[in-house]
PDB file with SEQRES, HELIX, SHEET and CRYST1 records, atoms N, CA, C and O in Angstrom:
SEQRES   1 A   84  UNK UNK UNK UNK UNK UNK UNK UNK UNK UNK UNK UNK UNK          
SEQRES   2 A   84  UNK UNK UNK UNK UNK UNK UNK UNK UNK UNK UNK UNK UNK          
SEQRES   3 A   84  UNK UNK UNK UNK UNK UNK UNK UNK UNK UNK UNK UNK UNK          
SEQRES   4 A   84  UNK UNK UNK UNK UNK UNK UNK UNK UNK UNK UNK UNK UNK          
SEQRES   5 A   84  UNK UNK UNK UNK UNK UNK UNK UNK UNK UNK UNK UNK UNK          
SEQRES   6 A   84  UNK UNK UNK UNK UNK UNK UNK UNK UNK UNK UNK UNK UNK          
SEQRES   7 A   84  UNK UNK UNK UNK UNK UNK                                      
HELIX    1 AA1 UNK A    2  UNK A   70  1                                  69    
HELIX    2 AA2 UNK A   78  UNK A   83  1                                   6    
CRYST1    1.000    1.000    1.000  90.00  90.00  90.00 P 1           1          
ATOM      1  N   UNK A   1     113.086  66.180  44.541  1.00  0.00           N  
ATOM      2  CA  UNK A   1     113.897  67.169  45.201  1.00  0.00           C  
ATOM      3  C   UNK A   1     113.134  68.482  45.375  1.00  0.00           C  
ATOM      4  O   UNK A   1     113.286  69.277  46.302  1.00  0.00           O  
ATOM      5  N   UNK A   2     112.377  68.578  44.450  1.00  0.00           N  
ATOM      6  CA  UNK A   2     111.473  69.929  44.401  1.00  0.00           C  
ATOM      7  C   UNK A   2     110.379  69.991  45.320  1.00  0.00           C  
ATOM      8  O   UNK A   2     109.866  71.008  45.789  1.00  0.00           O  
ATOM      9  N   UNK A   3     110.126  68.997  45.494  1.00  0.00           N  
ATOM     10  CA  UNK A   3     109.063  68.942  46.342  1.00  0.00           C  
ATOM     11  C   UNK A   3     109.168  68.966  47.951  1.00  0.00           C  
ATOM     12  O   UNK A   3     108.465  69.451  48.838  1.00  0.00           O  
ATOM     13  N   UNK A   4     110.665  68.037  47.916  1.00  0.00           N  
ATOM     14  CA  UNK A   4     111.819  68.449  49.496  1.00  0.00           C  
ATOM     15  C   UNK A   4     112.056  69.803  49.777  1.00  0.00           C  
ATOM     16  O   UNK A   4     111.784  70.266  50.885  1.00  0.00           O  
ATOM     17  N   UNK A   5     112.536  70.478  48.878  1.00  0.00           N  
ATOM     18  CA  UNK A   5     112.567  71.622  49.744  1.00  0.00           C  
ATOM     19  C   UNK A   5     111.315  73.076  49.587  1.00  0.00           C  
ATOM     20  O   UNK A   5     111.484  74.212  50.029  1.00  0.00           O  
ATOM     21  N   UNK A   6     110.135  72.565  48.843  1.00  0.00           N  
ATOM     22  CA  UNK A   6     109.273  73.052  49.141  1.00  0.00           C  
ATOM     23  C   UNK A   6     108.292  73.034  50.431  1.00  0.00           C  
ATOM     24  O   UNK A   6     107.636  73.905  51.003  1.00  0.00           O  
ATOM     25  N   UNK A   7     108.528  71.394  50.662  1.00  0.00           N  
ATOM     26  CA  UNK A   7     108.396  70.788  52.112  1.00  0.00           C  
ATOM     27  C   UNK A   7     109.102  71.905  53.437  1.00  0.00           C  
ATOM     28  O   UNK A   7     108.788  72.254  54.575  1.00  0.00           O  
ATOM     29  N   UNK A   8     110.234  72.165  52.435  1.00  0.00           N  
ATOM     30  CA  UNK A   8     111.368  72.446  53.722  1.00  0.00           C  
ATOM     31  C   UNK A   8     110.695  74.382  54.003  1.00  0.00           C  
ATOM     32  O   UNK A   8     110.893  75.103  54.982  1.00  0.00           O  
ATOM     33  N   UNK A   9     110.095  74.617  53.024  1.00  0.00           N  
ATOM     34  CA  UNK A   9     109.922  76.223  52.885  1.00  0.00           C  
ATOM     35  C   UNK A   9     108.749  76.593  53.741  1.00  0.00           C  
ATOM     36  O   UNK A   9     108.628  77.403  54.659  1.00  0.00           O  
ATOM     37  N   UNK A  10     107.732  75.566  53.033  1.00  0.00           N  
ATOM     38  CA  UNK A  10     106.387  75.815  53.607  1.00  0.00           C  
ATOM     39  C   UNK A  10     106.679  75.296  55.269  1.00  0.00           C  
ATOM     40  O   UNK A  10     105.920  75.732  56.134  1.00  0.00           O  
ATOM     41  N   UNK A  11     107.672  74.465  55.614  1.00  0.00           N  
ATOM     42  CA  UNK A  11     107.593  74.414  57.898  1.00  0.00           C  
ATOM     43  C   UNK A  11     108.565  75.460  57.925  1.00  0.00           C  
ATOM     44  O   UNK A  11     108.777  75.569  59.133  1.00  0.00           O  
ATOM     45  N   UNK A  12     109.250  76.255  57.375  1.00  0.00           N  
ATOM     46  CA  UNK A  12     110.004  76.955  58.070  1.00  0.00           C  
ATOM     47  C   UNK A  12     109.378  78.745  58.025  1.00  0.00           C  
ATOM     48  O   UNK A  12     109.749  79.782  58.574  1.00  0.00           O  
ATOM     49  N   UNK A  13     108.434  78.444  57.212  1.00  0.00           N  
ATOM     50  CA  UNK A  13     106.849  79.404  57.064  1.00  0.00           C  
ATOM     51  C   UNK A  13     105.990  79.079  57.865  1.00  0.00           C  
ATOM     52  O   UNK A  13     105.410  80.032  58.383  1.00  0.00           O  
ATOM     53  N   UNK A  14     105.605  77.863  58.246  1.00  0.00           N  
ATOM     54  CA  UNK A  14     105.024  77.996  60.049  1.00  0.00           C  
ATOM     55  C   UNK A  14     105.984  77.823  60.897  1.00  0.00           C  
ATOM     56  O   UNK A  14     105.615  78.431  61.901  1.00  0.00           O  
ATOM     57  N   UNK A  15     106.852  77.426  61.068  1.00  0.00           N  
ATOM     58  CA  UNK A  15     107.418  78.080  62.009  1.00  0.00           C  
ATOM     59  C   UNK A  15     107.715  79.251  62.440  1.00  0.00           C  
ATOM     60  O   UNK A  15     107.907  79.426  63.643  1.00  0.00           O  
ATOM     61  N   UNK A  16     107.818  80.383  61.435  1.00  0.00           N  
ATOM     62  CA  UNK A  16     107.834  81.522  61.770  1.00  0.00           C  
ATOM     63  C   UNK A  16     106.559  81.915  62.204  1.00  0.00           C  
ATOM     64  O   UNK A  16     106.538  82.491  63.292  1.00  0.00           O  
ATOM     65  N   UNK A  17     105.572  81.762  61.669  1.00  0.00           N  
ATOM     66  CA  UNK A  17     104.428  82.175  61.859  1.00  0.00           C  
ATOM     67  C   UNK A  17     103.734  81.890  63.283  1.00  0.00           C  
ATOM     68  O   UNK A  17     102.812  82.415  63.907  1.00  0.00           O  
ATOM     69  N   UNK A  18     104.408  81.062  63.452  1.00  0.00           N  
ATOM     70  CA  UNK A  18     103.996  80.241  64.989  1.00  0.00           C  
ATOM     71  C   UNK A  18     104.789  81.074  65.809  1.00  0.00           C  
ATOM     72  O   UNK A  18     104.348  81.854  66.653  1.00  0.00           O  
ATOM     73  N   UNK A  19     106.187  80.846  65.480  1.00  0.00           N  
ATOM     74  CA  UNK A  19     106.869  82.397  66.529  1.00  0.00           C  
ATOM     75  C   UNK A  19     106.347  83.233  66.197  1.00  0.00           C  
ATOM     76  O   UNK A  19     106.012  83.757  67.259  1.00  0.00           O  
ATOM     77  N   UNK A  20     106.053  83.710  65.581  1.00  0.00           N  
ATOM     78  CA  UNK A  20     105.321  85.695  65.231  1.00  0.00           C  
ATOM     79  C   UNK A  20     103.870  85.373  65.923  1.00  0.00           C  
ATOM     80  O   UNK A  20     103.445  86.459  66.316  1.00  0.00           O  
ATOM     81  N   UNK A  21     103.050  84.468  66.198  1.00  0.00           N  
ATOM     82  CA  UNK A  21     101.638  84.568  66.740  1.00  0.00           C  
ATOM     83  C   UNK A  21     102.143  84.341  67.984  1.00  0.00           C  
ATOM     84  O   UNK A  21     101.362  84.664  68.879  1.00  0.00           O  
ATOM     85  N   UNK A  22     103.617  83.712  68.487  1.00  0.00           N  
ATOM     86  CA  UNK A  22     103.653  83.624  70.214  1.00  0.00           C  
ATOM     87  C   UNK A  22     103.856  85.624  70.725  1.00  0.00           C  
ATOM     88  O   UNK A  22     103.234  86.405  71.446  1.00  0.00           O  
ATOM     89  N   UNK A  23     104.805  85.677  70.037  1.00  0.00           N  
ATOM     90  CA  UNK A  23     105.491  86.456  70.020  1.00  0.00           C  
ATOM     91  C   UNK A  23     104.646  87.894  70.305  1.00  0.00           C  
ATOM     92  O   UNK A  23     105.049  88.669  71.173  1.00  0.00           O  
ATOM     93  N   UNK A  24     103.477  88.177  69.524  1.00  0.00           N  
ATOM     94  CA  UNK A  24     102.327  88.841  69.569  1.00  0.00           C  
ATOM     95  C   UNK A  24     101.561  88.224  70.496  1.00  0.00           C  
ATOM     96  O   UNK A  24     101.201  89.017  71.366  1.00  0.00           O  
ATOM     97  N   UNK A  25     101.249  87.344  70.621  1.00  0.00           N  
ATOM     98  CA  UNK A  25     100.453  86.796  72.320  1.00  0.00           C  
ATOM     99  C   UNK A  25     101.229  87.149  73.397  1.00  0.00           C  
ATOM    100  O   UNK A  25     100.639  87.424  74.441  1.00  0.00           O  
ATOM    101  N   UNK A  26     102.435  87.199  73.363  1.00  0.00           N  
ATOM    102  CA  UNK A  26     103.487  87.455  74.750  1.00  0.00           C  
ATOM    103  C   UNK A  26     103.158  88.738  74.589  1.00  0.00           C  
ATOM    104  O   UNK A  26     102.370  89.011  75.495  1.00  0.00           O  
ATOM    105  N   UNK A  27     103.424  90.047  73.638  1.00  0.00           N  
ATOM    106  CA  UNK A  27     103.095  91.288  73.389  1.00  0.00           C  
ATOM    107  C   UNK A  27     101.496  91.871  74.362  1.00  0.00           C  
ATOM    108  O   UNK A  27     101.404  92.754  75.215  1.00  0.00           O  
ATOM    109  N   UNK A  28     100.498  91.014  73.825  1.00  0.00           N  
ATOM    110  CA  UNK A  28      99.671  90.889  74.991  1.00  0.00           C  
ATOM    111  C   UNK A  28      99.654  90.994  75.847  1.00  0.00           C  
ATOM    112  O   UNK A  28      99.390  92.118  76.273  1.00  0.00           O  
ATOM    113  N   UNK A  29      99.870  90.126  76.592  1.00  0.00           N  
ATOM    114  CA  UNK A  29     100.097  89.590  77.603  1.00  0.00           C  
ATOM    115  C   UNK A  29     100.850  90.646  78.517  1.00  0.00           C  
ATOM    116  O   UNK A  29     100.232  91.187  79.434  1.00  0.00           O  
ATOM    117  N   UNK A  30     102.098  90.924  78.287  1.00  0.00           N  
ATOM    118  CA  UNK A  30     102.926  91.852  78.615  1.00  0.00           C  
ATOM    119  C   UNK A  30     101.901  93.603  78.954  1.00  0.00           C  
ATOM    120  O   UNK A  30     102.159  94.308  79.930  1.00  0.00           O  
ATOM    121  N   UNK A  31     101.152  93.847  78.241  1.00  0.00           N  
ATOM    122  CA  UNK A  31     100.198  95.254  77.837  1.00  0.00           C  
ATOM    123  C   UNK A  31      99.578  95.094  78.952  1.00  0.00           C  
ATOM    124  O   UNK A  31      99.556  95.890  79.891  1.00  0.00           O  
ATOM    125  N   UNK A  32      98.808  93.569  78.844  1.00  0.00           N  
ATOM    126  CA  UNK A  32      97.411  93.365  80.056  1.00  0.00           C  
ATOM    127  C   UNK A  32      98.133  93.888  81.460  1.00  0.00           C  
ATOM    128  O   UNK A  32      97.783  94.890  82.083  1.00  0.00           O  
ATOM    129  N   UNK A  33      99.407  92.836  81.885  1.00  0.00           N  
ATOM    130  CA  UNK A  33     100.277  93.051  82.818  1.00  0.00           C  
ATOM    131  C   UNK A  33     100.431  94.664  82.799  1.00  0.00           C  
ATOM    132  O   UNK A  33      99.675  95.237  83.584  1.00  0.00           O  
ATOM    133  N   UNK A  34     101.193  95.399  82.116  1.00  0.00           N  
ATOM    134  CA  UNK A  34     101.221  96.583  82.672  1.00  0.00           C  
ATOM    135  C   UNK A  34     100.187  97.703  82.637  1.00  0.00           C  
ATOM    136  O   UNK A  34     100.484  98.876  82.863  1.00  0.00           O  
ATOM    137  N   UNK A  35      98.965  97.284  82.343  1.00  0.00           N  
ATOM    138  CA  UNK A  35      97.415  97.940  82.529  1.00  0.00           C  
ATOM    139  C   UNK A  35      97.034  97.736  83.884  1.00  0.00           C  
ATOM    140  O   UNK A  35      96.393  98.601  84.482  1.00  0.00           O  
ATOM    141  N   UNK A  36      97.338  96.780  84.363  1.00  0.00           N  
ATOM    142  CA  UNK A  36      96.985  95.836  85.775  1.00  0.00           C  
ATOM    143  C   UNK A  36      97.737  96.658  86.380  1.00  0.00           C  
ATOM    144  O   UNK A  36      97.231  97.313  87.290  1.00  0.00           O  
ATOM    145  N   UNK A  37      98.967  96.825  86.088  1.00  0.00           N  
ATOM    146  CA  UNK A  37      99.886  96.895  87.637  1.00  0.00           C  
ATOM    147  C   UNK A  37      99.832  98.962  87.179  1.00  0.00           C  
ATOM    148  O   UNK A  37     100.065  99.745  88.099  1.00  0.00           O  
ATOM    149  N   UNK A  38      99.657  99.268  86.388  1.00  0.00           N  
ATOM    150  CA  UNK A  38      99.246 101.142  86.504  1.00  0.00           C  
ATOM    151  C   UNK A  38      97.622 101.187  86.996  1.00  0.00           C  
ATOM    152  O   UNK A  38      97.253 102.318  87.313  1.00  0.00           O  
ATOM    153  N   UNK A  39      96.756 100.282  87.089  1.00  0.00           N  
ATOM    154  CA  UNK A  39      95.603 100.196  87.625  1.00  0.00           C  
ATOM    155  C   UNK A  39      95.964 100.258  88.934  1.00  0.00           C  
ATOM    156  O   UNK A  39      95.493 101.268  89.456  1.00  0.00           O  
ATOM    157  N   UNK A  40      96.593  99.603  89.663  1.00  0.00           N  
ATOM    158  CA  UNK A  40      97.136  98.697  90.911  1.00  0.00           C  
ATOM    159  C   UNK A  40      97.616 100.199  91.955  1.00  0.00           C  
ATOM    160  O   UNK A  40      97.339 100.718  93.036  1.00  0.00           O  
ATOM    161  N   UNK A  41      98.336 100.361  90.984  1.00  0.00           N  
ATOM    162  CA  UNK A  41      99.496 101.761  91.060  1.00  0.00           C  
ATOM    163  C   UNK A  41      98.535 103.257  91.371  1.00  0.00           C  
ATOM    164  O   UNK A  41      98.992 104.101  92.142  1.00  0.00           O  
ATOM    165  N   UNK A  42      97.580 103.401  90.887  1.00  0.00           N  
ATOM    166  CA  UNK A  42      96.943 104.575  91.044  1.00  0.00           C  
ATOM    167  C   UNK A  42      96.291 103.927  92.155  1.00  0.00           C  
ATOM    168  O   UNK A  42      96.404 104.498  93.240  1.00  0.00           O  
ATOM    169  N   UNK A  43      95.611 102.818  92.109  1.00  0.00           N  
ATOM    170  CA  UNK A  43      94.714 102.642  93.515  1.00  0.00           C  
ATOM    171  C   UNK A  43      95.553 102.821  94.437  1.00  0.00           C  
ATOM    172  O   UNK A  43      95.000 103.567  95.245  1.00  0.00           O  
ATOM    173  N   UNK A  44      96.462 102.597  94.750  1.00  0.00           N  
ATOM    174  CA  UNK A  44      97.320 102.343  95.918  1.00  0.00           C  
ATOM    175  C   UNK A  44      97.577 103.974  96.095  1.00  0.00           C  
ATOM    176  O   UNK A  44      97.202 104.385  97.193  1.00  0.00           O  
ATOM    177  N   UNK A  45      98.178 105.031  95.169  1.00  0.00           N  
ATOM    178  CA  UNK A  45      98.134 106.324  95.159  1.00  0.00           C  
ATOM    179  C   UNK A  45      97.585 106.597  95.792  1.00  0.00           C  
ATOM    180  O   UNK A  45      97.870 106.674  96.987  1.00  0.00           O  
ATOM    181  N   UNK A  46      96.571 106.864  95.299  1.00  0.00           N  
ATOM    182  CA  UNK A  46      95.059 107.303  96.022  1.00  0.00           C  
ATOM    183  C   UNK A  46      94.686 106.681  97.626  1.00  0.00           C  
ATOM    184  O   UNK A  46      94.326 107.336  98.604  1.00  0.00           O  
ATOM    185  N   UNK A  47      94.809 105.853  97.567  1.00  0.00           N  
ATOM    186  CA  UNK A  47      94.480 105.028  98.617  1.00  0.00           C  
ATOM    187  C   UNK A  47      95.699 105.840 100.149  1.00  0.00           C  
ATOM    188  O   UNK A  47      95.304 106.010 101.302  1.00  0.00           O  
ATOM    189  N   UNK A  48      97.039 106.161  99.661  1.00  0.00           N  
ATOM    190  CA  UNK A  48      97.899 106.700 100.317  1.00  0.00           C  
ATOM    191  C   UNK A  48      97.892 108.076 100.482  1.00  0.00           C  
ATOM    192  O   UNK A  48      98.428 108.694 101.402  1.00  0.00           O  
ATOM    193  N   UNK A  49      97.138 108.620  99.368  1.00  0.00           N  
ATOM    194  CA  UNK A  49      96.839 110.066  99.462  1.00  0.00           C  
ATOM    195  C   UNK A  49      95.613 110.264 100.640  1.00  0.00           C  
ATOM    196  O   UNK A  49      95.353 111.310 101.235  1.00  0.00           O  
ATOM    197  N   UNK A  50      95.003 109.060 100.780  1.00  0.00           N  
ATOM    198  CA  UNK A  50      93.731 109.689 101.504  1.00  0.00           C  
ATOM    199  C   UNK A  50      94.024 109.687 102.927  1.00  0.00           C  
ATOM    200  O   UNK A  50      93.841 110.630 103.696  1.00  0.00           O  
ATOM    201  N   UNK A  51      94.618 108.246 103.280  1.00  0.00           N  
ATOM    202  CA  UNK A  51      95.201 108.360 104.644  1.00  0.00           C  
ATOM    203  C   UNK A  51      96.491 109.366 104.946  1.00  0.00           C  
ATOM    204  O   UNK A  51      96.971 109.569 106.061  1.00  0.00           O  
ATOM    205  N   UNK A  52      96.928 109.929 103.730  1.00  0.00           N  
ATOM    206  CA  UNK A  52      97.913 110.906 104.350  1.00  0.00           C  
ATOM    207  C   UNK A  52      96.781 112.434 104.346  1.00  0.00           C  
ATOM    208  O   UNK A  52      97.179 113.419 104.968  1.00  0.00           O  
ATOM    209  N   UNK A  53      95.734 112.481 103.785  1.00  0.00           N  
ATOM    210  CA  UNK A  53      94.783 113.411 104.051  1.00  0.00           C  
ATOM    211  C   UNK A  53      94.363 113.656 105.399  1.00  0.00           C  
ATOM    212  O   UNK A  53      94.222 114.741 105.962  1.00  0.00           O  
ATOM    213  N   UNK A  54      94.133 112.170 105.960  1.00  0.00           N  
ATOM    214  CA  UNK A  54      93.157 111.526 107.244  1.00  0.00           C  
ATOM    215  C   UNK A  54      94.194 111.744 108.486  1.00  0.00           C  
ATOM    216  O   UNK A  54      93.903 112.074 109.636  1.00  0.00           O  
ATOM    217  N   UNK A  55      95.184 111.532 108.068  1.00  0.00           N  
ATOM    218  CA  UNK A  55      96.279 111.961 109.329  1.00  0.00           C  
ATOM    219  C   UNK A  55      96.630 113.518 109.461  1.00  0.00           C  
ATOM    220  O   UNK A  55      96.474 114.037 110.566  1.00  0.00           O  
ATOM    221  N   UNK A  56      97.088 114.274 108.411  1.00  0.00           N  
ATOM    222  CA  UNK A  56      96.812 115.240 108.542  1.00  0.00           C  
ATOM    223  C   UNK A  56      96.062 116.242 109.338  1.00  0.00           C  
ATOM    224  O   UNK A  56      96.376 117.099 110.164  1.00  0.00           O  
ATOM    225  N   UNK A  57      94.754 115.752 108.693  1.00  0.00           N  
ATOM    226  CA  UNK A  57      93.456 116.340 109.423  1.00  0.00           C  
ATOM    227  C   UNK A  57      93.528 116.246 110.922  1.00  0.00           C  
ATOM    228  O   UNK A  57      93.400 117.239 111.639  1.00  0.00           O  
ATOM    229  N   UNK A  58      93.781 114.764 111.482  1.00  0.00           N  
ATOM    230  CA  UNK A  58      93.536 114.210 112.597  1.00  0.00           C  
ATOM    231  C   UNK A  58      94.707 115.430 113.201  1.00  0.00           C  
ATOM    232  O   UNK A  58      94.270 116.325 113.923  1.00  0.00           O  
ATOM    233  N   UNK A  59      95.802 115.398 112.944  1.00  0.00           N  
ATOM    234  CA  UNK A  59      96.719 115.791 113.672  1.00  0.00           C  
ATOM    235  C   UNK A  59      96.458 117.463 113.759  1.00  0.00           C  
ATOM    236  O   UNK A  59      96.864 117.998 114.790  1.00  0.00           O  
ATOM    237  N   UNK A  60      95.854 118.260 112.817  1.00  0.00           N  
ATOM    238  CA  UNK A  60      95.392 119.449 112.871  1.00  0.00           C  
ATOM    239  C   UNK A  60      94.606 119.601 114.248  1.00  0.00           C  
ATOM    240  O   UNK A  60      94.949 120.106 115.317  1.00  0.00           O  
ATOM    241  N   UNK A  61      93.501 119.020 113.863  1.00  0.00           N  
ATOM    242  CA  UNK A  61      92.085 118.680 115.537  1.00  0.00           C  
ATOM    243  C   UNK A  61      92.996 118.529 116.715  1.00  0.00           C  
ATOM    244  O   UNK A  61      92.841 119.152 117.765  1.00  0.00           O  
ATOM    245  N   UNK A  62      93.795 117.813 116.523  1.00  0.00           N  
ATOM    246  CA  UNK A  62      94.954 117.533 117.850  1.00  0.00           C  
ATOM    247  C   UNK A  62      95.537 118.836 118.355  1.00  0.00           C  
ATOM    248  O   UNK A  62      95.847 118.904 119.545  1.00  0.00           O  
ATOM    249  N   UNK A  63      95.653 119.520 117.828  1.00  0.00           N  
ATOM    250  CA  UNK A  63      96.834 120.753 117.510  1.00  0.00           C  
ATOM    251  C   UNK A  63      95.653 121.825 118.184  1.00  0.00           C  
ATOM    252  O   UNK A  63      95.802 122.465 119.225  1.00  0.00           O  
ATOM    253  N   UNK A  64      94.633 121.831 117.433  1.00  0.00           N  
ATOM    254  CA  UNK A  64      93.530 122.519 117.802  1.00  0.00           C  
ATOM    255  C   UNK A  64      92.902 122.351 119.378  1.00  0.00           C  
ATOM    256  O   UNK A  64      92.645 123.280 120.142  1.00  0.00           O  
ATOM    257  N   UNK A  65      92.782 121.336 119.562  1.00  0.00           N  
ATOM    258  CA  UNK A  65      92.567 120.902 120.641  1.00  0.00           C  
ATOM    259  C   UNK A  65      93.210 121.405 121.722  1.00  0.00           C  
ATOM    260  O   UNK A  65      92.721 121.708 122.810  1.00  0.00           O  
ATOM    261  N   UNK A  66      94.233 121.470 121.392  1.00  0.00           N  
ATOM    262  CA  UNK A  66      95.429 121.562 122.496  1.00  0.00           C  
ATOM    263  C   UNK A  66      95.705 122.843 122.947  1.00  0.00           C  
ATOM    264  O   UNK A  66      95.964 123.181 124.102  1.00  0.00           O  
ATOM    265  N   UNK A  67      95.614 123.691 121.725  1.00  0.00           N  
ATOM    266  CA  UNK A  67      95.037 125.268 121.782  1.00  0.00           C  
ATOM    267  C   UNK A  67      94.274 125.790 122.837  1.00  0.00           C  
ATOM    268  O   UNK A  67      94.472 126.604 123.740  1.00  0.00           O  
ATOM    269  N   UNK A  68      93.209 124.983 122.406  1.00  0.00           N  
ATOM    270  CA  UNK A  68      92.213 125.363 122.630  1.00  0.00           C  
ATOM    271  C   UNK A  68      92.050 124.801 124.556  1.00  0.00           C  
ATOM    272  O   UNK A  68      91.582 125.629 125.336  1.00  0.00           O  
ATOM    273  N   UNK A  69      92.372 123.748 124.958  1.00  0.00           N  
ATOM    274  CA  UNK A  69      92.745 123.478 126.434  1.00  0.00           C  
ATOM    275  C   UNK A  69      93.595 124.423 127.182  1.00  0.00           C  
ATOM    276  O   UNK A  69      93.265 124.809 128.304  1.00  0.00           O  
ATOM    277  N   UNK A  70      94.885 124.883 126.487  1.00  0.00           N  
ATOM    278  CA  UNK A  70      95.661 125.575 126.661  1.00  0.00           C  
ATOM    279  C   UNK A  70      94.894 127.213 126.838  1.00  0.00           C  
ATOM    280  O   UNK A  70      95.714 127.882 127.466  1.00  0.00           O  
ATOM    281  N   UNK A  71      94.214 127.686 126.665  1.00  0.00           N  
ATOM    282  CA  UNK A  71      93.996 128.717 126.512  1.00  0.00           C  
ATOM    283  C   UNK A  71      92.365 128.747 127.390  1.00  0.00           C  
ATOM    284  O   UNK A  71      91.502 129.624 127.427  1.00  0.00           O  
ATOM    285  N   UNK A  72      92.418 127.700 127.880  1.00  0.00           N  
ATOM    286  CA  UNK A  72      91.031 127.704 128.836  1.00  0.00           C  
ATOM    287  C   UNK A  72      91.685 127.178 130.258  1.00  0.00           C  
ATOM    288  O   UNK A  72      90.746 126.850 130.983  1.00  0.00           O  
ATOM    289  N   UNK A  73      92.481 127.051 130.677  1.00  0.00           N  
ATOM    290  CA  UNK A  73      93.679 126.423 131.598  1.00  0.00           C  
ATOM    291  C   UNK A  73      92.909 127.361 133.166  1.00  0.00           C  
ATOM    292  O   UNK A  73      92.355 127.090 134.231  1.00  0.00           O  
ATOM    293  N   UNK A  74      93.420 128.719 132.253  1.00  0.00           N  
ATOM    294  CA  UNK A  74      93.168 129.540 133.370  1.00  0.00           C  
ATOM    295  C   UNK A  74      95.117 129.631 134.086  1.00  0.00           C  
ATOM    296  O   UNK A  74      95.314 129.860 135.279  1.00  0.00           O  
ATOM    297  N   UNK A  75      96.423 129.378 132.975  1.00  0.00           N  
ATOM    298  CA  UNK A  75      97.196 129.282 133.543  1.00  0.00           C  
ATOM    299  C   UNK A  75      97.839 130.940 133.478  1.00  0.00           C  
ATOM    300  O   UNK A  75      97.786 131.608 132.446  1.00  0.00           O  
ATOM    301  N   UNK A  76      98.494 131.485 134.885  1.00  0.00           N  
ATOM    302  CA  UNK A  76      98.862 132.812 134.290  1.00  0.00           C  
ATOM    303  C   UNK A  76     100.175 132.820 134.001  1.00  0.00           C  
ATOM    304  O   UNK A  76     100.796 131.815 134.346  1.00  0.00           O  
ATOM    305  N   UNK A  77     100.731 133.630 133.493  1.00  0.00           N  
ATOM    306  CA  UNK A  77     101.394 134.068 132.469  1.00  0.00           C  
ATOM    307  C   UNK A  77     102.986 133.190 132.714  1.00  0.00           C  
ATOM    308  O   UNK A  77     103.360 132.619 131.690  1.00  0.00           O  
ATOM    309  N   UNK A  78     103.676 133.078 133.616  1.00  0.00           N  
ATOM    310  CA  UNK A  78     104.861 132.480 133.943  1.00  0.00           C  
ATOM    311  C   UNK A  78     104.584 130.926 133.652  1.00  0.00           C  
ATOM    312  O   UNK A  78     105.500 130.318 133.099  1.00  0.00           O  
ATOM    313  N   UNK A  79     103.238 130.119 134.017  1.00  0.00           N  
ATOM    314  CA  UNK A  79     102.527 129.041 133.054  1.00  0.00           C  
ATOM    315  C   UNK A  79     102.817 128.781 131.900  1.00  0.00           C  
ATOM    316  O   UNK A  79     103.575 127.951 131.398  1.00  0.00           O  
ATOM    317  N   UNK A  80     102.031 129.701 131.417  1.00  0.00           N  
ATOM    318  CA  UNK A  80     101.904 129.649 129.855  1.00  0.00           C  
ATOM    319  C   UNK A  80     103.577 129.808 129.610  1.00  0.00           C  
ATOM    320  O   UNK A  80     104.103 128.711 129.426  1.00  0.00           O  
ATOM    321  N   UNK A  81     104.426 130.844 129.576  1.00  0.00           N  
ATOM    322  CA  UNK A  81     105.916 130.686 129.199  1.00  0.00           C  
ATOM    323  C   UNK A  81     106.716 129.609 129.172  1.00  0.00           C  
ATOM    324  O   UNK A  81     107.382 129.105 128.268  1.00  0.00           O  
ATOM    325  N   UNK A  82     106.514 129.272 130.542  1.00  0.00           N  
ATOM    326  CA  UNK A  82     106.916 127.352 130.685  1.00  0.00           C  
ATOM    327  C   UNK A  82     106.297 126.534 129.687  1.00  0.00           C  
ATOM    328  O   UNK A  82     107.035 125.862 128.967  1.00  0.00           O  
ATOM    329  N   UNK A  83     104.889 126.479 129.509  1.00  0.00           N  
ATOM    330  CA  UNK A  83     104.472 125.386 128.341  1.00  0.00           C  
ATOM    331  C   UNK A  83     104.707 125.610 126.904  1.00  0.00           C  
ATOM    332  O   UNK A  83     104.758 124.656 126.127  1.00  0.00           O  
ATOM    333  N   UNK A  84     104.858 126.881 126.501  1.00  0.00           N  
ATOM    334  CA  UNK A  84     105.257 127.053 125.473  1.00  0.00           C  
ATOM    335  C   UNK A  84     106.918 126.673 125.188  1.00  0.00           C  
ATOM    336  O   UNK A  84     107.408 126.844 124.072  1.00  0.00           O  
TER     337      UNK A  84                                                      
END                                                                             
């Protein structure tokens, strides 16, 4: 009998142990995953920051541009009031 439920002590001591090493591998696992996806997360940031830099810019030059046509036109003054 002593030896039955020493039997019974020592599997229900790996069994725990076996859940507590999944359990800490899932813990893992879980960390790697959210290292990955805040890696993921800043690239993409960045990546959105630059093209909202790049449009920006572009649309400034546009703006500039337009100025700058506008003011070489040669349009006089009742012109210019209308386009503005």
């Amino acid at each position: 009998m002593k030896s039955y439920l020493a039997r019974q002590m020592d599997d229900k001591s790996r069994r725990e142990r076996a859940e507590k090493d999944l359990n800490n591998e899932q813990a893992v696992m879980w960390k790697k995953d959210r290292e990955l996806y805040e890696v993921e997360e800043d690239r993409l940031k960045s990546k959105i920051s630059g093209i909202n830099r790049d449009n920006a810019s572009f649309l400034d030059r546009q703006m500039a541009d337009k100025k700058l046509r506008n003011s070489n036109m040669g349009m006089n003054k009742y012109e210019k009031q209308y386009n503005n």
